[in-house]
N, C-alpha and C positions, 0 to 999 in steps of 0.2 A: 740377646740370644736366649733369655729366659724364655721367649713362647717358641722359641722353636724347639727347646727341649718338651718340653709340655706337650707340643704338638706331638710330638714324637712317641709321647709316653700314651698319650691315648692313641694315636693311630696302630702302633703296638698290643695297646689293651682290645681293641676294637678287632683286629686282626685277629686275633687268638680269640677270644670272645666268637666270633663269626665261625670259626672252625669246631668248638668248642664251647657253647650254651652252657653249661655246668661251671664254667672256668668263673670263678670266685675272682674279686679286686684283690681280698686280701691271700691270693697264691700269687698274684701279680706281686703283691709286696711282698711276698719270702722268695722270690724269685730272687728282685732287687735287692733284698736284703735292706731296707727301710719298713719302719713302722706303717700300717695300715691305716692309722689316722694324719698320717703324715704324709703317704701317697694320696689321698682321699682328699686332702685340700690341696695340695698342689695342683692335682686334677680338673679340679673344681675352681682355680683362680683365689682362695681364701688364705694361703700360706705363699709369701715370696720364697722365692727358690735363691737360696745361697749362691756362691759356688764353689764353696765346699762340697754342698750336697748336689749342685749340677754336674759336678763333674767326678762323684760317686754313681748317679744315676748315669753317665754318660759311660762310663766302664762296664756296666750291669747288663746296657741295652746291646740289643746285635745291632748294628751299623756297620757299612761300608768304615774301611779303613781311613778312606779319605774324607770321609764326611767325620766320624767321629774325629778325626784330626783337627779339621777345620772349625768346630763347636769345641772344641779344647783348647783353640788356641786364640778363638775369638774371645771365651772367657778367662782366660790367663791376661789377656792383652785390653780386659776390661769395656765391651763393647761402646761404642759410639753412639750408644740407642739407650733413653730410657724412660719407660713405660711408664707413665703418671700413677698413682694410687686412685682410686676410683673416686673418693676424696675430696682430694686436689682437682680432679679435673672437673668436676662437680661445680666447683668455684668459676672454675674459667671455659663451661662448655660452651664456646658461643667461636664462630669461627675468628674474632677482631683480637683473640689473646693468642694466639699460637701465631698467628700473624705480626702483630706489634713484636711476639718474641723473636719471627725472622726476621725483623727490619734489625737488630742488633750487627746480623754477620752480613751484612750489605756493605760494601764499599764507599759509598758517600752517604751513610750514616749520622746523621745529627743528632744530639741527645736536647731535642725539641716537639713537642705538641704536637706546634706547625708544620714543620716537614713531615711527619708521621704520619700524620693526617690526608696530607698534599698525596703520598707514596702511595696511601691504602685508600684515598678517596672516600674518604669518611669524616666527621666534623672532630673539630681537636675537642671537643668538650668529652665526643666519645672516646678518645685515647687516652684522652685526663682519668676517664672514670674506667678505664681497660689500667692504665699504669695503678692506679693506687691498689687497685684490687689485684694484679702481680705482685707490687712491695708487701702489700700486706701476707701473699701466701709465701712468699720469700724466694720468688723466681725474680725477681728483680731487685736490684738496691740501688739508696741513692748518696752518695758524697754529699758530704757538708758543702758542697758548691754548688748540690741541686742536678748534678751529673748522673746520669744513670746507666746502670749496665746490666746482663745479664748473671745473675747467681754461679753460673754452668754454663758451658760455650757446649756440651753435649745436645745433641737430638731429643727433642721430646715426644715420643708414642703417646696415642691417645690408648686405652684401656680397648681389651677387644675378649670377644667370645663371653661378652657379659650385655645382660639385657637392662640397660638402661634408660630413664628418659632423657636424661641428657645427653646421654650417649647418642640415642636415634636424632636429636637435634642437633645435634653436630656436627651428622652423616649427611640432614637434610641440607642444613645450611652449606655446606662442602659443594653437593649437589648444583644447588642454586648457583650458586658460584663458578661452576662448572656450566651452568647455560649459560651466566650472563657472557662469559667470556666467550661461548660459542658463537655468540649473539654481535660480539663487540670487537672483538681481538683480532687482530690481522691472523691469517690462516698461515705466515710464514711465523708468528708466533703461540704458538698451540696445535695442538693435536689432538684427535678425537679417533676412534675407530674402534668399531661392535663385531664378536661374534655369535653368532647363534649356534649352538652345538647340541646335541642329546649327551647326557650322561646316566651311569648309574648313580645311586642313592651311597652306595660304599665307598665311593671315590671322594667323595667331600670332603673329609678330612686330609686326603693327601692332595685335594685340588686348592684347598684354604695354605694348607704348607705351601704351597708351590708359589704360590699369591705373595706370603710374607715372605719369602727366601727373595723373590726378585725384588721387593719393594726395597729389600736390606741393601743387593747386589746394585739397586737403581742408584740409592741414595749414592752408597760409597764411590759409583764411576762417577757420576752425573756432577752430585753438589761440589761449586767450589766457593771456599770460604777465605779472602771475604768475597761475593758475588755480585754482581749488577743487579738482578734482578728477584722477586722473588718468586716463584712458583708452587703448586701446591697436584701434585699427583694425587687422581684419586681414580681408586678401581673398585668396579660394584661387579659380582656373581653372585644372581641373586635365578629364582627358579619363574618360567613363562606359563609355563600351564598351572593347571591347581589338577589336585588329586581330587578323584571323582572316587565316591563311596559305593563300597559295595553293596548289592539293593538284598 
């Protein structure tokens, strides 16, 4: 629930900003009633957001009743979601670690190489050298019997609204993954389907909200744990034309 408060606090800032060119970041923080270096990196993805303080900030902001309802009680009830450190994901940005992490809530689960491997169609040598490098960041652990589990049975985010190279590699690798299955996968299991639309350039930020809200809303109908199979949603809004310079 942390970026959707974030979202919310720059769509707000951007909003008023838009109306209002003179309007200062730090009147937005006496608004809030939070320090100016403190709204400035929340903003910015550089300070995690409490929620203590998410839900100081969520009282401060104008919302719908029912939505700030709903972001109040999603963090009171400690969400389901949570967002790697840039860090950590840095370690494991490659799409075979967020993968071997879903093979954990699958139903016929075995804490082996071999079946891992068999599941995700990739060599055990590579799952060998995907598990040691999860032990070692401490998404996984292993029993003195050699048994292994997940650290955290929560949801792992990958980092977003951040420009990185591992970042974009993981988006592409995602990608790929997404043709090969278009390519491969029976069409009673997968789906695919594109819109083309015109937008304005303001709407972005409440069109990116709109994106993470149902990815949130996907997950919590969609996934069941433990599940048969794994699957991997992925959605790209991205722009078709290029901006032509004025001469």
């Amino acid at each position: 629930m942390q970026e959707n408060i974030v979202h919310e606090l720059i769509h707000q800032w951007s909003t008023i900003k838009s109306k209002n060119p003179s309007y200062s970041l730090r009147a937005f923080s006496k608004k809030l009633n939070i320090p100016h270096s403190a709204l400035s990196e929340i903003m910015n993805g550089k300070r995690r957001l409490t929620q203590k303080m998410g839900e100081r900030l969520l009282m401060a902001l104008k919302l719908e009743p029912e939505i700030k309802e709903q972001l109040l009680r999603s963090m009171a009830e400690k969400s389901s979601y949570s967002t790697l450190e840039l860090q950590s994901f840095q370690a494991i940005a490659h799409w075979e670690y967020l993968a071997v992490m879903g093979l954990f809530k699958l139903k016929d689960f075995q804490s082996n190489t071999q079946w891992m491997a068999k599941r995700l169609g990739i060599t055990s040598k590579k799952v060998e050298s995907v598990l040691n490098t999860l032990v070692a960041t401490g998404l996984v652990s292993e029993d003195l019997e050699g048994n292994l589990k997940r650290t955290s049975s929560i949801n792992l985010n990958t980092p977003s609204q951040i420009k990185d190279k591992g970042l974009r590699q993981f988006a592409i690798e995602s990608l790929e993954k997404a043709i090969d299955s278009l390519r491969q996968d029976n069409i009673k299991d997968r789906d695919f389907s594109t819109v083309t639309l015109t937008v304005n350039k303001k709407d972005l930020p409440r069109a990116k909200k709109m994106l993470e809200e149902f990815r949130y809303k996907f997950d919590q109908e969609i996934e069941s744990v433990p599940g048969e199979e794994l699957y991997k949603l992925v959605l790209g809004f991205y722009p078709v034309t290029k901006e032509v310079p004025n001469d």
